[in-house]
Structures are given as C-alpha cells and as structure tokens.
C-alpha positions, 0 to 999 in steps of 0.5 A, a space after each residue: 609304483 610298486 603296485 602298478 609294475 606288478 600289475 603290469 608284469 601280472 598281466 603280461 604274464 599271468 593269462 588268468 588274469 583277464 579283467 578289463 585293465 588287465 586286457 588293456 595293460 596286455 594290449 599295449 604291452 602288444 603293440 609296444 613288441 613288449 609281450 611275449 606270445 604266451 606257451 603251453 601251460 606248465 604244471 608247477 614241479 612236485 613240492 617233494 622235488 622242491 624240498 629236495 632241490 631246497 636241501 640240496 642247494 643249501 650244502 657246500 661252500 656258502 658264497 661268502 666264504 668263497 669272496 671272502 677267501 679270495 679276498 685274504 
C-alpha cells in the first residue's frame, strides 16, 4: 500500500516522472479535481543555509521539557 501512495503522490507531484502510469495515475488525479496545477520550478535551498537552519533549530527549549513543565 505504501508503495502505491508514493507513486501516487510521486506523480502528482514530481513532473519528471513522465511514464506511462505515471501519466495516468496524474490524469485521473485531474479529473477527480485532486491535482494541483504545477508552478514555476523551484531550486533546492543551499546546503550551507540548510545546515545553518539545522543548527538553529536544534537550540533552546526541547519540546518535551515544555509539555513536561506544563504538566508539574
């Protein structure tokens, strides 16, 4: 099952992936409404940017020891 959801969301969302189940999984996803008219290509972030994002998020206050201080 898992297999086909990420078909599924692969073609609906991934145009490079232009095979022949692909193109049909995308066209019924079209005529169900389901399917998202496709954007501009985006390009992926700089890795530096996203280790320095990474860092960033990984200080301060875990979430568990906010739940856990609201729970004392």
């Amino acid at each position: 099952m898992n297999e086909y959801v990420v078909a599924v969301l692969g073609a609906a969302t991934d145009p490079d992936l232009a095979g022949d189940d692909a193109e049909r999984i995308r066209e019924r996803l079209a005529r169900a409404g389901l399917l998202a008219p496709t954007g501009p290509a985006r390009r992926r972030p700089d890795p530096d940017d996203v280790a320095a994002a990474r860092a960033a998020a990984g200080r301060g206050t875990s979430l568990s020891d906010i739940v856990a201080s609201d729970r004392a």
